[in-house]
C-alpha positions in Angstrom: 79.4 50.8 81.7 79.1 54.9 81.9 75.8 56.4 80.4 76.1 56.8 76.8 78.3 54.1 76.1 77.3 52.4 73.3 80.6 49.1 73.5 77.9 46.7 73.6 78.5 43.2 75.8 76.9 40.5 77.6 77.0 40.0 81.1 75.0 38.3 84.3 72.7 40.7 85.4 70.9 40.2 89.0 67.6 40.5 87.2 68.2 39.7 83.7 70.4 36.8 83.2 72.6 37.1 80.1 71.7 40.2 78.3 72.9 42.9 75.7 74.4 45.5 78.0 72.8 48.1 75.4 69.7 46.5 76.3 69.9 47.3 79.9 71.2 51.5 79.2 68.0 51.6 77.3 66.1 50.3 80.8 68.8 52.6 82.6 67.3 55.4 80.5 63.6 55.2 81.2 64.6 54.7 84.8 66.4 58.0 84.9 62.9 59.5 83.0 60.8 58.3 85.3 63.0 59.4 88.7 63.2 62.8 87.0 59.4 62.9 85.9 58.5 62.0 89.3 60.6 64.7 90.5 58.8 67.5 88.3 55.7 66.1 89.1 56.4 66.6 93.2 57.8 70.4 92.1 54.2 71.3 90.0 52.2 69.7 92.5 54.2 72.0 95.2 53.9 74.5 93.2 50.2 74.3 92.2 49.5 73.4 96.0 47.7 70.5 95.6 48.2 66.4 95.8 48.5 63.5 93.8 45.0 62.7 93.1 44.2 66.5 92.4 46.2 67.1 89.7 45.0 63.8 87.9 41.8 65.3 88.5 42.4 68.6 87.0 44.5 67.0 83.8 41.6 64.6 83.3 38.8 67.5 83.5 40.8 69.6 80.8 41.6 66.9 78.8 38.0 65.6 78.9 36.3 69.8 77.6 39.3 69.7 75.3 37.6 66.4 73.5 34.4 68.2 74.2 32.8 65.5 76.5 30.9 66.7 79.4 33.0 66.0 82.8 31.1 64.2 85.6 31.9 63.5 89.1 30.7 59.7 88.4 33.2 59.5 85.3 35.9 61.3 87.2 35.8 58.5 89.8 36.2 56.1 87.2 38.7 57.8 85.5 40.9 57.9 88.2 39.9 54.9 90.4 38.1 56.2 93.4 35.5 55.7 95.6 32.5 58.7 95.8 33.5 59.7 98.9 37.0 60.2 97.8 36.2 62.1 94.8 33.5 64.4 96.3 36.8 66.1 98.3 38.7 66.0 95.2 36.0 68.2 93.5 35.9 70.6 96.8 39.6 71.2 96.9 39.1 72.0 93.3 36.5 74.0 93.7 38.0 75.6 96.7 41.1 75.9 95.4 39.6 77.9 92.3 40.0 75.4 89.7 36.9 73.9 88.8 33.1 75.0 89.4 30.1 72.4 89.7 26.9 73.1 88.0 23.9 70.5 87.6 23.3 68.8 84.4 20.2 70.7 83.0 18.1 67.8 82.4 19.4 65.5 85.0 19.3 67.7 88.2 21.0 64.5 90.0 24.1 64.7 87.7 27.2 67.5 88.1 28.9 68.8 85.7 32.3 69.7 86.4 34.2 72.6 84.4 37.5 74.3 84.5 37.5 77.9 85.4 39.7 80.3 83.7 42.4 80.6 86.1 43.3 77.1 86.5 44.0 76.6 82.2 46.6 79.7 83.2 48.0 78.0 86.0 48.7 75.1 84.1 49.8 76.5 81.3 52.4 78.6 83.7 53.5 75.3 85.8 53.9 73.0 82.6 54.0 75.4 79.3 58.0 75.5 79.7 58.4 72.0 80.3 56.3 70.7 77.2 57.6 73.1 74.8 61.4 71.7 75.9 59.9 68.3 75.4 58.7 69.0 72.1 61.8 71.0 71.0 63.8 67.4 72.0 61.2 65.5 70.6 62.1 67.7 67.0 65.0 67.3 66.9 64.6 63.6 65.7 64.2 62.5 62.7 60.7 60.5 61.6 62.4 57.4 61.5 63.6 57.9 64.4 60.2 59.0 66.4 58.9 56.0 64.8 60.7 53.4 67.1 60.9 55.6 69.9 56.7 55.6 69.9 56.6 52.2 69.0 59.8 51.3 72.1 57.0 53.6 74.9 54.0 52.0 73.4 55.8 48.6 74.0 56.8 49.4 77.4 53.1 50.2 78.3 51.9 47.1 77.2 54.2 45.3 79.1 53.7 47.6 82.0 49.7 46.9 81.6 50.2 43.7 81.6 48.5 41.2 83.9 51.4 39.7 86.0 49.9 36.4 85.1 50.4 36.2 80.9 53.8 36.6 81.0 54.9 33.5 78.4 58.3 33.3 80.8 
């Protein structure tokens, strides 16, 4: 059925059995979101000259001074999953690249702070401003009833997506 039909029939689906064809254009959807999201995400990282795991990094950092708690290396390897090792190069292409600095905690010499130098908030804000305000522009032009089930449809998908393979009832 083309996208944006909205005839809705049942059908055998590889996957799916029997299901609402409406049904599977809303799955259609979020897989056409997340090919294009993972498409910007390769162009900012190009663009910002750095991986994967270094953007998380950066995004976590701001996101943790925005909420005003102090960023350390130890809860940016939890946050994102790594070993030490693996996070003490994350903070020294950050810190190379001119995005971060490292100071020691001034009561706990053992502990480093991380912080986001001024730059890197620009360069952010360049590689992503455009983008969010387009996203929040769409994200107006809905109605609040209509917000409503699309944040209650995302936070549904992430609980199933969080879910342990293991309690699905089926």
């Amino acid at each position: 059925m083309p996208k944006g039909t909205t005839e809705s029939r049942s059908d055998d689906h590889y996957w799916y059995g029997r299901v609402d064809e409406s049904a599977l254009e809303v799955l259609e959807a979020v897989r056409r979101h997340r090919a294009a999201e993972a498409l910007m995400r390769r162009r900012m990282r190009d663009d910002m000259d750095m991986g994967d795991t270094d953007l998380a990094a950066l995004r976590w950092l701001i996101r943790e001074e925005r909420d005003g708690r102090p960023a350390t290396s130890a809860g940016l390897s939890r946050a994102l999953g790594i070993t030490t090792a693996a996070t003490v190069k994350v903070v020294a292409r950050l810190s190379e690249g001119g995005y971060i600095e490292r100071t020691r905690h001034p009561s706990d010499r053992r502990v480093l702070l991380l912080g986001t130098l001024p730059g890197a908030h620009e360069r952010v804000r360049k590689a992503l401003g455009p983008m969010h305000e387009r996203m929040l522009r769409l994200a107006s032009s809905f109605d609040h009833a209509e917000r409503e089930v699309i944040v209650r449809f995302l936070d549904g998908l992430v609980e199933v997506v969080d879910a342990a393979p293991d309690t699905d009832p089926a």
